[in-house]
C-alpha positions as CSV (number, residue, x, y, z in Angstrom):
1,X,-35.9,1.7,-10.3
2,X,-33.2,0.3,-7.3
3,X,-31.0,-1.3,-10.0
4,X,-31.1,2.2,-11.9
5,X,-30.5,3.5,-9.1
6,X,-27.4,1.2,-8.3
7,X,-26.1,1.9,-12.1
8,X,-26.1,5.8,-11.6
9,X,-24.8,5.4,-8.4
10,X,-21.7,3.3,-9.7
11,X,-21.4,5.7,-12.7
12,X,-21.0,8.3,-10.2
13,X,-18.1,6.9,-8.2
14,X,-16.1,6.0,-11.2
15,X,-16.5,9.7,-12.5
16,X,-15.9,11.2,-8.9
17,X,-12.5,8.9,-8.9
18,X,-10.5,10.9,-11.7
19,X,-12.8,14.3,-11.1
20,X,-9.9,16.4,-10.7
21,X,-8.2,15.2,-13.8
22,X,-11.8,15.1,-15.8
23,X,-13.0,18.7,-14.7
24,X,-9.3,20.2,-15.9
25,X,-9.4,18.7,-19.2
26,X,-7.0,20.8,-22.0
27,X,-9.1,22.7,-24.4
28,X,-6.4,25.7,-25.8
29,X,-2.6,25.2,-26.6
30,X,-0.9,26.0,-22.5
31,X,2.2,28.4,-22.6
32,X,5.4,27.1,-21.6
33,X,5.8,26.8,-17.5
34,X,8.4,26.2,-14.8
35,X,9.2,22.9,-14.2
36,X,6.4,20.7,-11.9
37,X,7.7,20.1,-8.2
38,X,7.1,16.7,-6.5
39,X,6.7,16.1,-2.5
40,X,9.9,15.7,-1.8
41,X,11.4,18.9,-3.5
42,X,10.0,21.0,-0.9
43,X,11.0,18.6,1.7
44,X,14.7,19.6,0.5
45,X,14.2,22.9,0.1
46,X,12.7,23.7,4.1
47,X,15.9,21.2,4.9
48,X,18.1,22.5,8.0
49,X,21.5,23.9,6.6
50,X,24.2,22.0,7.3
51,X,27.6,22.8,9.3
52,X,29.4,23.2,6.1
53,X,28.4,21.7,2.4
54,X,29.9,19.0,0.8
55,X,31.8,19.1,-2.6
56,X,30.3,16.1,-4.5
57,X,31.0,15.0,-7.9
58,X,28.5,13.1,-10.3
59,X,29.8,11.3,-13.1
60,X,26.6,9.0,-14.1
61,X,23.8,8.5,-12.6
62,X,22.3,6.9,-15.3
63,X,19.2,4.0,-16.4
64,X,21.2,0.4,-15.8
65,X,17.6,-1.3,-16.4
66,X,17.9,-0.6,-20.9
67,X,14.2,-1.2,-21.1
68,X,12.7,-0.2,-24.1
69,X,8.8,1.4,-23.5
70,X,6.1,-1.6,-24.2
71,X,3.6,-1.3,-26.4
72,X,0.5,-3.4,-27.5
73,X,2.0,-4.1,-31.0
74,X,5.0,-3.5,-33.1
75,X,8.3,-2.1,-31.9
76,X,9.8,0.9,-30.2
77,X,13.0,2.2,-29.8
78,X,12.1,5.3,-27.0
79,X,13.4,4.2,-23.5
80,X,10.9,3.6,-20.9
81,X,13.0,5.8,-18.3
82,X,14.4,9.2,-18.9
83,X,17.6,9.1,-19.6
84,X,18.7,12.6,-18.1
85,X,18.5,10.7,-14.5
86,X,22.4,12.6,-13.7
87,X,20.6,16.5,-14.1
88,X,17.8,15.4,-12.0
89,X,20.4,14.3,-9.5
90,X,22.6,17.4,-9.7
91,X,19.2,19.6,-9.1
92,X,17.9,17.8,-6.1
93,X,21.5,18.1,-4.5
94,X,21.3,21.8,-5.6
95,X,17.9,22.0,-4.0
96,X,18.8,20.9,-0.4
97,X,21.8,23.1,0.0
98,X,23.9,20.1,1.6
99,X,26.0,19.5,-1.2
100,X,28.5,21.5,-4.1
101,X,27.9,19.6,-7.0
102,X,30.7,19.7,-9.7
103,X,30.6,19.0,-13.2
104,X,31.7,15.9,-13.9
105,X,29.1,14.7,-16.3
106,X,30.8,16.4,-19.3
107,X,34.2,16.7,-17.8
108,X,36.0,16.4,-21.2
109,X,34.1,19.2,-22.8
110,X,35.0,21.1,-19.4
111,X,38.8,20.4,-19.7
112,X,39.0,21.4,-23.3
113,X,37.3,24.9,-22.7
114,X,40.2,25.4,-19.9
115,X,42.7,24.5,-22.4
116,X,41.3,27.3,-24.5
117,X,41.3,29.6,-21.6
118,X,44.4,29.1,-20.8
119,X,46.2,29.3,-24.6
120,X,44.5,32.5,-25.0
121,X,46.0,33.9,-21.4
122,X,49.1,32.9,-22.5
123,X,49.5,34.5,-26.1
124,X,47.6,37.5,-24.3
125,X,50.6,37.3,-21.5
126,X,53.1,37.2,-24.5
127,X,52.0,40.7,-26.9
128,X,51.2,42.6,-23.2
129,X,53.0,43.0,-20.6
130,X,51.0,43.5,-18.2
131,X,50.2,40.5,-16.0
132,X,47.3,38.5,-16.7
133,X,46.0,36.2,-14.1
134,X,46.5,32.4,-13.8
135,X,43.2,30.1,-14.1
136,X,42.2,29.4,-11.0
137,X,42.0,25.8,-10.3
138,X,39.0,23.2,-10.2
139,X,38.1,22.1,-7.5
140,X,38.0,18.7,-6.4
141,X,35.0,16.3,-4.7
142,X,35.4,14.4,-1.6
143,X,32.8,12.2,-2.5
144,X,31.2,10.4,-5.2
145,X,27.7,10.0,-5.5
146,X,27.1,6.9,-7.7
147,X,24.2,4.8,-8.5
148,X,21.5,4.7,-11.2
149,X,17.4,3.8,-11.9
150,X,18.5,-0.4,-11.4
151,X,14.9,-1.4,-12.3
152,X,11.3,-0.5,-14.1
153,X,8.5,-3.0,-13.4
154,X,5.4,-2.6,-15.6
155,X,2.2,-3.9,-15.0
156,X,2.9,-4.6,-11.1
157,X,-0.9,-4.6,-10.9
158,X,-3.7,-4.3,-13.3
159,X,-7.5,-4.1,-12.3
160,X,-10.8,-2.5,-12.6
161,X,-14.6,-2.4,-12.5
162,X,-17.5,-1.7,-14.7
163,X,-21.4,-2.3,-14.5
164,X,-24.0,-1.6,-17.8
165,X,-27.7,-1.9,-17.2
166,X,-30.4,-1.4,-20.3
167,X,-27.5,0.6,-22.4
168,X,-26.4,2.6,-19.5
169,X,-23.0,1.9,-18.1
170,X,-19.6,3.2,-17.3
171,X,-16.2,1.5,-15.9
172,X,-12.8,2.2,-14.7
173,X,-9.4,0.8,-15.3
174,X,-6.2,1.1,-13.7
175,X,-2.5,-0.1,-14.2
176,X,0.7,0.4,-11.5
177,X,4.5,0.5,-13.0
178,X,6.9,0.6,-10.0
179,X,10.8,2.3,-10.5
180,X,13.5,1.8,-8.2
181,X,16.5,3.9,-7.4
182,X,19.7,2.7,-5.8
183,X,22.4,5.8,-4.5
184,X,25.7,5.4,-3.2
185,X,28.2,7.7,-1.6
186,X,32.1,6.9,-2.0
187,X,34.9,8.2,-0.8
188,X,37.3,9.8,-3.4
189,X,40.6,9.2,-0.4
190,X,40.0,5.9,0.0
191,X,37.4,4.6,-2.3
192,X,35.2,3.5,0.9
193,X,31.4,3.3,0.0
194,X,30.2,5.1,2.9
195,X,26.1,4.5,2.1
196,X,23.8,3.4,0.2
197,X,20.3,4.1,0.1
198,X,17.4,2.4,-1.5
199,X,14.1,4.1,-3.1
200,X,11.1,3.0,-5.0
201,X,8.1,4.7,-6.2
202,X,5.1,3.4,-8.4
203,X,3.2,4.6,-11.3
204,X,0.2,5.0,-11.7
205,X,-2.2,5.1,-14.9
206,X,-6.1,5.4,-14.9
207,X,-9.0,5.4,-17.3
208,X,-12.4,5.9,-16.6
209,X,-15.3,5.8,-19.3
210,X,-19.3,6.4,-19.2
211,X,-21.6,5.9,-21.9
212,X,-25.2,5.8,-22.6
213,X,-27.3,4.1,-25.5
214,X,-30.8,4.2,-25.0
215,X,-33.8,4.0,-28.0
216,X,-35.7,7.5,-27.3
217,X,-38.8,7.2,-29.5
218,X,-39.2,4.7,-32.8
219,X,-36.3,5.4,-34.8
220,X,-34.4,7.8,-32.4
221,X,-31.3,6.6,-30.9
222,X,-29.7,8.7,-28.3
223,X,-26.0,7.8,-27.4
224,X,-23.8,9.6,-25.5
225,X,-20.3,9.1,-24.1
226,X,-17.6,10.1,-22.2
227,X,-14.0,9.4,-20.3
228,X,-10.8,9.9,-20.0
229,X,-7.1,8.6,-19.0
230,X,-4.6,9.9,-16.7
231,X,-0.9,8.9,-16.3
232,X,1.1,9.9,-13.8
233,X,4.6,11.0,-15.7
234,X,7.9,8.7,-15.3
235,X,10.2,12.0,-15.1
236,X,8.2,13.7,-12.1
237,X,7.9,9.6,-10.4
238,X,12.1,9.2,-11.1
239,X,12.5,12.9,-10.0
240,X,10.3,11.8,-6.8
241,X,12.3,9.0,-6.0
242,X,15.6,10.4,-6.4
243,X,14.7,13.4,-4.4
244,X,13.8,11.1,-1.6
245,X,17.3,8.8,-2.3
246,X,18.9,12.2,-1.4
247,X,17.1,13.1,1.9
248,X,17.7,9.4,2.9
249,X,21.6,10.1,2.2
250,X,21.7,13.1,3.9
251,X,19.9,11.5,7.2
252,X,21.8,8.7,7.5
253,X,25.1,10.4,7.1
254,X,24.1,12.2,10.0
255,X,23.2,9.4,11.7
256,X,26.7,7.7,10.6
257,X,28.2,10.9,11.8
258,X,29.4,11.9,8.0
259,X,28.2,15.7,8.6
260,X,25.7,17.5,10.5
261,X,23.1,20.3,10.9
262,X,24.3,23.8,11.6
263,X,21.4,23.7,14.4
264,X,23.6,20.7,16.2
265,X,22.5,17.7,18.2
266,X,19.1,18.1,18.9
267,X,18.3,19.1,15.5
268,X,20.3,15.8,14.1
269,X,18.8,13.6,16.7
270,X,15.2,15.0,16.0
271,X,15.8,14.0,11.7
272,X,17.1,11.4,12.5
273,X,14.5,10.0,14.5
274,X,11.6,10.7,12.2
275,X,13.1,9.2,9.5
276,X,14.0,6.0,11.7
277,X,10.3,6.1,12.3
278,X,9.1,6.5,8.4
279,X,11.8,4.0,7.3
280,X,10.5,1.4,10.2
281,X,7.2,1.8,8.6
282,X,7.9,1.4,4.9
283,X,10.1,-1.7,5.8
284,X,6.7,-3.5,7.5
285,X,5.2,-2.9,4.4
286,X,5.3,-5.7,1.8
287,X,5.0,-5.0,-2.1
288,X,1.5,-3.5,-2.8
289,X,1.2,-1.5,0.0
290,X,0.7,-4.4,2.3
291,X,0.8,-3.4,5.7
292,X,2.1,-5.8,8.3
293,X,1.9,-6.3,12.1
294,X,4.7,-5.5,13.8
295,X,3.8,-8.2,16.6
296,X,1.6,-11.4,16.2
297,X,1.2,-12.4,19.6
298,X,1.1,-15.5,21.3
299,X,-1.9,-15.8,23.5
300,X,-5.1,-13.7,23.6
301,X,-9.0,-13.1,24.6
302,X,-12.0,-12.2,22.6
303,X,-15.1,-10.9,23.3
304,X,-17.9,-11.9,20.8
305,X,-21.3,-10.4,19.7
306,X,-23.0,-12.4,17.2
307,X,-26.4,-13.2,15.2
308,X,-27.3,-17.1,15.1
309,X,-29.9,-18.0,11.9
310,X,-31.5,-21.7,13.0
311,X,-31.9,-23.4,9.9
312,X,-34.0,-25.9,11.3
313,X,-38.1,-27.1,10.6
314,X,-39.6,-23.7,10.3
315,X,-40.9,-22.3,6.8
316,X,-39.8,-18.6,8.5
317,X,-36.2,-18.4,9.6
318,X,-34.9,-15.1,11.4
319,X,-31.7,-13.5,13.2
320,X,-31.4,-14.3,17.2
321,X,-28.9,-12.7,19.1
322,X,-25.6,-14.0,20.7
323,X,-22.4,-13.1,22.2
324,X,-19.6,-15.4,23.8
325,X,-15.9,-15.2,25.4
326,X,-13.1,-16.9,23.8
327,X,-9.3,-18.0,24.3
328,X,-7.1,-17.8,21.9
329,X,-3.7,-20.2,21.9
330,X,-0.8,-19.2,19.1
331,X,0.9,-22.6,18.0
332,X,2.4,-20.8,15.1
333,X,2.3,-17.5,13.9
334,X,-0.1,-19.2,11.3
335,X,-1.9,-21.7,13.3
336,X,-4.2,-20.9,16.3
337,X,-6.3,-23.2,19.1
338,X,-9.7,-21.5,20.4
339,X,-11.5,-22.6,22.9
340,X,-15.1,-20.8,23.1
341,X,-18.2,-20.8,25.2
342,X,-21.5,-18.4,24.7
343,X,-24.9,-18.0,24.5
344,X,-27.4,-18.6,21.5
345,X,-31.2,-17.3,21.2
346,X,-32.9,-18.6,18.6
347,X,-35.9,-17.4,17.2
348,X,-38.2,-18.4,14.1
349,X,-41.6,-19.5,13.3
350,X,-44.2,-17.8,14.4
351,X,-43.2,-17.0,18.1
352,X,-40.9,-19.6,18.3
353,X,-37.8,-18.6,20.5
354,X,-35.0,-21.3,22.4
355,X,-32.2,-20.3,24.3
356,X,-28.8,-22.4,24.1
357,X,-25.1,-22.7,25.9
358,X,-22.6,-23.5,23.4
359,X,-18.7,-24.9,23.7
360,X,-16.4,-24.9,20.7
361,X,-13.2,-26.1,20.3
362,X,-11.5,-24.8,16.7
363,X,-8.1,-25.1,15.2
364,X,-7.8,-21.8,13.2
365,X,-5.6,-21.5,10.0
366,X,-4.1,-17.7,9.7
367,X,-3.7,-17.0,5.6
368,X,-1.6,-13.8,6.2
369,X,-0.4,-13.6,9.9
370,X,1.4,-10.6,9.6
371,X,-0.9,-8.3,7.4
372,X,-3.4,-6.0,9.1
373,X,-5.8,-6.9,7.5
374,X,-5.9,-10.6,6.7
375,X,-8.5,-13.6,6.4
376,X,-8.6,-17.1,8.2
377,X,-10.3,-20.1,8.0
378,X,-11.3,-22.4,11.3
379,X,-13.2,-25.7,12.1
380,X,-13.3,-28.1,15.1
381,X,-16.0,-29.4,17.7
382,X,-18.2,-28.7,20.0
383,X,-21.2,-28.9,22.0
384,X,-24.9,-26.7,22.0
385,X,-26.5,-27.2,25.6
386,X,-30.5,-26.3,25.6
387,X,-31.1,-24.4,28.8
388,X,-34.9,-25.5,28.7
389,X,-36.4,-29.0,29.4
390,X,-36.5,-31.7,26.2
391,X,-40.0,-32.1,25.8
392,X,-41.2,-35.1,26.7
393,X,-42.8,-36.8,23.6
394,X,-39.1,-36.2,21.5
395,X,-37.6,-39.2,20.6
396,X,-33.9,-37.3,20.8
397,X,-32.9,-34.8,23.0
398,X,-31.7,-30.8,22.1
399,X,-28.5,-30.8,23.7
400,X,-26.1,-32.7,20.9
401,X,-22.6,-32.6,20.2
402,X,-21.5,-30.4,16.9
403,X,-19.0,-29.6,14.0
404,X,-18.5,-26.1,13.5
405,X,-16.5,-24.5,10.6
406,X,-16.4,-21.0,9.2
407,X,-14.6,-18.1,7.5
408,X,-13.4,-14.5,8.6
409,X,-11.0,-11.5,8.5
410,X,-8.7,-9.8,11.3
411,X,-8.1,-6.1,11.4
412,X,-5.1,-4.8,13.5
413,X,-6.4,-1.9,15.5
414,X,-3.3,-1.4,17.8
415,X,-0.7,-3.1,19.7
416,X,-3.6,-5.0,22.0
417,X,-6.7,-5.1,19.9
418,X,-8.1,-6.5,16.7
419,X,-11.3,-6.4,15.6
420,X,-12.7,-9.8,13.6
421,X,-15.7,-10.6,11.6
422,X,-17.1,-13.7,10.7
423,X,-19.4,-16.4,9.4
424,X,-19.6,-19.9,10.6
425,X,-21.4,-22.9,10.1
426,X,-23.0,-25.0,12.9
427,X,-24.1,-28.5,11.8
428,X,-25.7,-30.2,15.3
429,X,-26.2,-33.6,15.2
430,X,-30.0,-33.2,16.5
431,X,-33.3,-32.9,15.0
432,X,-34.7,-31.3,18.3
433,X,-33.4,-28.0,18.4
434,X,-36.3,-26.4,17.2
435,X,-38.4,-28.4,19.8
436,X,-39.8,-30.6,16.4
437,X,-38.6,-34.1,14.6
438,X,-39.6,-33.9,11.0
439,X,-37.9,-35.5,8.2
440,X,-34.3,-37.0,7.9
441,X,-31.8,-33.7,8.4
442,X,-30.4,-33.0,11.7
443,X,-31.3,-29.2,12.3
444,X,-28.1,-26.6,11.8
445,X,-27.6,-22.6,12.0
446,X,-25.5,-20.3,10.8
447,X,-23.6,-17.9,13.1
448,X,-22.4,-14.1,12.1
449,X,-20.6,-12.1,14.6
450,X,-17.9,-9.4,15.5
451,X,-15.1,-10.1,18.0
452,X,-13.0,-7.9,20.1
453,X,-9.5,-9.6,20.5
454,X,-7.3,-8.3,23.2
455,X,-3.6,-9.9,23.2
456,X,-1.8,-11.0,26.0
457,X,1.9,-11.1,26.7
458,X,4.7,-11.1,24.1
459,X,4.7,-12.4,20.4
460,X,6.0,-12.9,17.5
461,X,8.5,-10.0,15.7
């Protein structure tokens, strides 16, 4: 009944996971609709208005990656980006009221409809005389707004998890394609790229699937399934990304001093500031989301509680409690000296309790130093110190040198604390911890804690 228990649980989770997609599942034809917004449009929209808007002109922004879609077998010829990158452009520059897009796109088809216009004026001028007014002219753009969708990674990262007990199981699947959008402003007096700004965005694609096949009675199956898939579109992720490529032009051109709010300084310092602030973030972030410190320091102190298990001559083993105080030594952001006392109860048996000193010295190995969240592995020597007397008729005494070597995982809390588990392996070259000689192995224990690591003074950026 626990590992049924376990299954529905599991089942549960992976439905939960895509609920808002599974419970909103299309059952009728759906009308035509305005177009879907992303997070950034309204983010242009609720923009400050600037001083005065900029005429910009947009040739092509266009898909430089010419990847085809992938597909299991065969071959396609459909284009894995959308290909009408230079309209989604044109609307977010329309959307944040900072800039007068022209039409540059189709500039020929433009020209030749003025031609028209202006023949027909003139045979118009020629049979009437009245006057008949001259085209007005087109206006011009100050800058250039180039660029383009410069790659499309599939299959960034793939993964997933399942479970099926007695017919009854369910599992979920998941994929991440990543885009990336590079946009450029030029100067149209001097040709002078005056910024360049640099967005990605992932895609995401999900499956989930539960199914049941169980024998009811003699001859009466009962199966039953269900799931579904969501992808996340490439327009609205390429519409994201370029959306956010324009707020990042129009923030740094105010911090370049390119143009300004209409609300003046504060205003500009206070955007500009923020987005200092998001873009410090995103660039401490390594592909995948990985987060990373922004300071590994040099020197610190930590503060352990822990739970010792003697594995020594007793048929019943059980947790005693610990703790201890530690110094930490940074040789490189990747290597780390410890040096360690604390205090060890042991209990097992029946009754059975011994109260220890110990003194470790461990050369730690960091595997990601600047993640927040990141394993290590240690080892090194030390000592255990019994704080009772030997007894008398032991041929070897319970205080005994020791190796020590173990495995565990930082988490960055803040600037000045980190909080670390792990699990560690004592081998004590004694057979009297446990008060009793019996057999050929030296008695050991196993130690499972939690530290508290406060860090001194500066580190490493």
């Amino acid at each position: 009944m626990k590992i049924k228990g376990k299954i529905l649980v599991l089942l549960v989770c992976i439905i939960t996971s895509g609920c808002g997609t599974y419970f909103n599942q299309p059952t009728a034809v759906a009308p035509s609709r305005m177009g879907e917004v992303t997070t950034y449009t309204k983010t242009l929209k609720d923009f400050p208005l600037p001083k005065e808007p900029v005429v910009v002109g947009v040739y092509n922004f266009k898909d430089q990656t010419g990847q085809y879609k992938s597909v299991e077998a065969g071959s396609t010829f459909s284009t894995a980006i959308p290909q009408g990158a230079t309209t989604i452009l044109i609307k977010a520059l329309e959307d944040s009221k900072w800039f007068t897009p022209i039409e540059r796109e189709n500039l020929g088809n433009l020209l030749n409809e003025r031609n028209i216009i202006r023949s027909t004026r003139d045979e118009h001028r020629k049979s009437n005389a009245k006057d008949v007014p001259s085209l007005t002219p087109l206006l011009f753009a100050g800058i250039l707004l180039e660029g383009g969708v410069v790659s499309y990674d599939t299959n960034i990262i793939t993964g997933g998890a399942g479970a099926r007990y007695f017919g009854a199981g369910g599992s979920t699947q998941y994929r991440q394609d990543r885009l990336t959008v590079y946009l450029r402003a030029v100067s149209t007096s001097n040709g002078k790229i005056l910024k360049t700004v640099y967005v990605s965005k992932t895609i995401l694609s999900q499956s989930i699937d539960a199914s049941l096949f169980r024998y009811v009675s003699f001859q009466r199956i009962l199966e039953a399934e269900t799931g579904i898939t969501r992808n996340e579109p490439v327009q609205l992720a390429l519409k994201d990304a370029i959306e956010k490529a324009v707020e990042g032009m129009i923030i740094e051109g105010i911090d370049d001093g390119l143009w300004g709010t209409a609300k003046g300084k504060r205003m500009d310092d206070y955007l500009v500031n923020e987005y200092l602030k998001e873009k410090q973030i995103d660039e401490s972030k390594l592909l995948y989301d990985r987060k990373q410190k922004p300071i590994v320091h040099r020197d610190a102190l930590q503060f352990t509680v822990a739970s010792p298990l003697l594995n020594a001559d007793f048929s019943k083993k059980s947790l005693g409690i610990g703790g201890g105080i530690g110094f930490s030594k940074s040789i490189t952001p990747k290597l780390n000296a410890n040096f360690s006392v604390g205090y060890l109860y042991f209990t097992g048996g029946n009754g059975f309790f011994k109260e220890y000193m110990n003194a470790d010295l461990n050369l730690e190995y960091k595997i990601l130093p600047y993640d927040t969240v990141g394993p290590f592995l240690y080892g090194g020597a030390g000592a255990a110190f019994d704080l009772h007397s030997t007894p008398v008729e032991l041929k070897e005494k319970s205080s005994a040198p020791k190796v020590q070597f173990g495995v565990g995982v930082d988490v960055y809390l803040t600037q000045r604390f980190d909080l670390r588990l792990f699990a560690e392996n004592n081998i004590v070259f004694s057979d009297a911890i446990d008060d009793l000689i019996n057999g050929k192995r030296d008695d050991f224990y196993y130690n499972f804690g939690v530290s508290l690591k406060y860090k001194l003074g500066k580190g490493y950026k």
